[in-house]
C-alpha positions in Angstrom: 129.6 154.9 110.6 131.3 155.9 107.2 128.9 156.8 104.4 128.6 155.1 101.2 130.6 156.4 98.5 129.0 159.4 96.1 128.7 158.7 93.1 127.2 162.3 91.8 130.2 164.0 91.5 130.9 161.6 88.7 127.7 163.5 86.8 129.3 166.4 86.1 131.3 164.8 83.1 128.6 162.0 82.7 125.5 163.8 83.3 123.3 160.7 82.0 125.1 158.9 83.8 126.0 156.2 80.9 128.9 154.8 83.6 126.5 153.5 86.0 124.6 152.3 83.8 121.9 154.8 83.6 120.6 157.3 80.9 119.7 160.5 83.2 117.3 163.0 81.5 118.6 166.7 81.8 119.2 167.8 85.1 122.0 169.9 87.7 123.5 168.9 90.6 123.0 170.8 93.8 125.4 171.8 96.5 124.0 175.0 97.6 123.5 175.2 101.6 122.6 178.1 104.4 126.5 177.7 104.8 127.6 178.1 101.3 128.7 175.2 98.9 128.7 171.5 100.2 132.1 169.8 99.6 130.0 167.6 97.2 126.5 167.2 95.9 124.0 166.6 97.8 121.1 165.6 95.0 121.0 165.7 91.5 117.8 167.5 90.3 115.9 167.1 86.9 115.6 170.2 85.1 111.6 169.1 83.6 108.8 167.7 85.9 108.7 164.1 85.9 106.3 161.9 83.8 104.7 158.4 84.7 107.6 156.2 84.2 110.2 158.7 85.2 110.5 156.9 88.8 111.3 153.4 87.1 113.9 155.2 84.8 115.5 156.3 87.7 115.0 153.7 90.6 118.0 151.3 88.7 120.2 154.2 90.3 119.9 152.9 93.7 121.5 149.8 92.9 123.9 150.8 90.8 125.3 153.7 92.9 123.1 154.0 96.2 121.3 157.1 94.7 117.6 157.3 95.9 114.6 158.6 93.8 112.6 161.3 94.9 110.2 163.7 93.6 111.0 167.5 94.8 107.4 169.8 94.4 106.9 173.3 95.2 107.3 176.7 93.6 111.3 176.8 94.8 113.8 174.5 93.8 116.4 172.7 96.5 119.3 174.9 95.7 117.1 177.7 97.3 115.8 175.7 100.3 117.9 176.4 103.4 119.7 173.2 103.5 121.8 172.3 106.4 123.9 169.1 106.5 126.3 170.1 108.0 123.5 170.1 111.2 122.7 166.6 110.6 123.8 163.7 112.3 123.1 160.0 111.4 119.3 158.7 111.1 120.9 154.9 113.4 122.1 156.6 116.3 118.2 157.6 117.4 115.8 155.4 118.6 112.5 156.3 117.0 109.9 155.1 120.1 112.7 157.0 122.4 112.4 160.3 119.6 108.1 160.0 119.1 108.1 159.7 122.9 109.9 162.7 123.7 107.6 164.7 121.3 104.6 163.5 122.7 105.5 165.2 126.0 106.9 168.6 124.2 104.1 168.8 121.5 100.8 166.2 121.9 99.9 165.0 125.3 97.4 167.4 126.4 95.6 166.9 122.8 92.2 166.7 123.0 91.1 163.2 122.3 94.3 161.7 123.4 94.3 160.2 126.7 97.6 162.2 128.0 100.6 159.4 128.3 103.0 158.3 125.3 100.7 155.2 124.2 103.8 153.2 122.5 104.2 152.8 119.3 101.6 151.2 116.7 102.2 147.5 115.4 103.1 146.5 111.6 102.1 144.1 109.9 103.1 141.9 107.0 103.2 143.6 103.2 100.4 143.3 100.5 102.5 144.9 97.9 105.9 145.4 97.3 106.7 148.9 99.0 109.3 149.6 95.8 106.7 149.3 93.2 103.9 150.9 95.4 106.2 154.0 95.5 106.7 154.2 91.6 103.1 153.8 91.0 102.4 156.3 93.6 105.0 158.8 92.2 103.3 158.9 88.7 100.1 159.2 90.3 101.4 162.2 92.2 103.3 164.0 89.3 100.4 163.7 87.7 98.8 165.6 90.3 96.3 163.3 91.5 95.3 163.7 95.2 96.3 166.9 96.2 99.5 166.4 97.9 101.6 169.4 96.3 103.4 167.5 94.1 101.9 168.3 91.0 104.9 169.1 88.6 107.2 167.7 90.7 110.8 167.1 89.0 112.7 164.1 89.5 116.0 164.3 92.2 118.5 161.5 93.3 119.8 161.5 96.7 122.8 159.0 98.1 121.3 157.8 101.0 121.4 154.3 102.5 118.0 153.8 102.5 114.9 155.8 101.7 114.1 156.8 105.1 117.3 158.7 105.4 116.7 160.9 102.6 116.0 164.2 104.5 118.8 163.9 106.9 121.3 163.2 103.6 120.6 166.7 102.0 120.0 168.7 105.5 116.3 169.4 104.5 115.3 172.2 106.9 111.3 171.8 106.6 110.5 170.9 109.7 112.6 173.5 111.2 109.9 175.0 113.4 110.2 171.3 115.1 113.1 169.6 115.2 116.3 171.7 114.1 118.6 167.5 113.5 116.0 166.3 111.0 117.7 162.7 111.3 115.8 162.4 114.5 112.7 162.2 112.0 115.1 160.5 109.7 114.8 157.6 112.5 110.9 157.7 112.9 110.8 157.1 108.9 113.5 154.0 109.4 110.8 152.2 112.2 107.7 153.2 109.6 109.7 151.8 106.6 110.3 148.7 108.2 106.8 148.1 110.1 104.8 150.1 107.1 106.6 150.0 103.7 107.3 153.6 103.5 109.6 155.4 101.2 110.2 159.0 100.8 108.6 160.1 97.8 108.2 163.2 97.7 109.4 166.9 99.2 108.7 170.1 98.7 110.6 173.1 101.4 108.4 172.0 104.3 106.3 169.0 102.7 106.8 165.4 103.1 105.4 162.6 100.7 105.2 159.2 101.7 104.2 155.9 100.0 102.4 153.3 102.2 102.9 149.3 101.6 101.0 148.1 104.5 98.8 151.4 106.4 96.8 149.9 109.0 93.3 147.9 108.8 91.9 148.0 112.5 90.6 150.9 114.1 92.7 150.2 117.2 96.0 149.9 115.0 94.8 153.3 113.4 94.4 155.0 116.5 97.7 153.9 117.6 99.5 155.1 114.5 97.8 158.3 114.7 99.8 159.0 118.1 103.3 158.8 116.2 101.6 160.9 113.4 101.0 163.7 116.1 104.1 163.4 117.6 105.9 163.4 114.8 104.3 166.5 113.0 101.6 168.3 115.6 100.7 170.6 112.7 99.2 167.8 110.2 97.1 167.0 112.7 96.3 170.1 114.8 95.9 172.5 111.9 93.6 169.8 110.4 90.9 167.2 112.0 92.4 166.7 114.9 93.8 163.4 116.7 90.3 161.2 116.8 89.1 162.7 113.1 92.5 162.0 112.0 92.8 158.4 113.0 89.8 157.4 110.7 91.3 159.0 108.0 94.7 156.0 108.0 93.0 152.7 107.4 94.1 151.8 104.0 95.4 155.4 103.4 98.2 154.6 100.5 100.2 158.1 100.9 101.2 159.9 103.9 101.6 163.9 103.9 103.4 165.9 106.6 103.3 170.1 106.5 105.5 171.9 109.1 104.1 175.2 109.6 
């Protein structure tokens, strides 16, 4: 399927962007890979951590160009992660209940408090808030460091990516290397949560992932179920932490998601 134009190369002579109608803040683009220098960039990346209001200065970018906000934390910047896109593939051509499955039987089903067989993946439900402003309001809260999810000076990036999900797989992000080497196979997990939950991508950091939550679940049941796809999808969250029952009360009415590959 052939990718939406880039617009980013155009920053380089319009670094505020004034011809898509933006006004950037000071920033660089990044092309830097484990391969050498991308044929173009794969995310512009503000040079000062962002402030509340920073996301809504930037979200107009993903109408005007297809260029999706993000928050990138950590003590490194992207241009020294080990980026790989050229590793990638597309985010559409997985199925994500086909993907969590498959990890269940590599990574999670002989978890303690699991009951051993893929248990299918958790229902959605209808959203209470509009996923869009629940992730700007949840990306000033973060930069301002509240909750403790390593994102506290976080600076501002734009990514072209059709949709939020695929952010990761649209710059090669490496960070959960140790478990999946194509991130767009997680890329397609983060499609099925962003349409049954609300996610977006928030925030990264070079092996932490940020997510926004529209509509977590309410029911212990639905909690239990999601916490499954959470294990699957990133053993170490969960093993290295409560574990899988523990976990599960931890997601009803949880607004942010956090994933750490080890």
């Amino acid at each position: 399927m052939a990718m939406l134009p880039n617009p980013l190369p155009t920053l380089a002579d319009d670094p505020t962007a004034r011809v898509l109608g933006l006004d950037l803040p000071p920033g660089r683009l990044v092309d830097t890979t484990v391969d050498g220098p991308w044929h173009e960039p794969l995310l512009w990346y503000g040079d000062d951590p962002a402030l509340p209001g920073t996301w809504d200065r930037l979200l107009p970018a993903r109408r005007a160009g297809g260029l999706h906000p993000v928050l990138i934390g950590g003590a490194h910047g992207p241009h020294e992660w080990e980026l790989c896109p050229q590793r990638v593939s597309y985010p559409g051509d997985h199925d994500a209940e086909e993907v969590l499955a498959e990890y269940w039987e590599s990574f999670a089903a002989d978890e303690p408090d699991t009951d051993g067989g893929w248990p299918g993946l958790a229902p959605g439900s209808t959203f209470p808030e509009d996923p869009d402003r629940l992730a700007a309001e949840t990306a000033d809260a973060l930069s301002g460091g509240q909750g403790g999810h390593g994102l506290k000076g976080a600076r501002p990036a734009l990514v072209r990516a059709r949709r939020s999900a695929d952010i990761p797989a649209a710059i090669g992000w490496s960070g959960p290397l140790n478990h999946e080497n194509d991130v767009a196979r997680l890329c397609s997990v983060l499609r099925s949560w962003e349409d049954r939950f609300g996610i977006r991508v928030v925030g990264l950091s070079s092996d932490r992932l940020v997510l926004s939550v529209a509509a977590p679940p309410t029911t212990t049941a639905d909690a239990e179920a999601l916490a499954a796809e959470h294990l699957a999808f990133c053993p170490d969250n969960v093993r290295q932490g409560p574990g899988h029952g523990a976990y599960a009360r931890l997601l009803p009415g949880a607004r942010v998601w956090t994933f750490w590959w080890d």
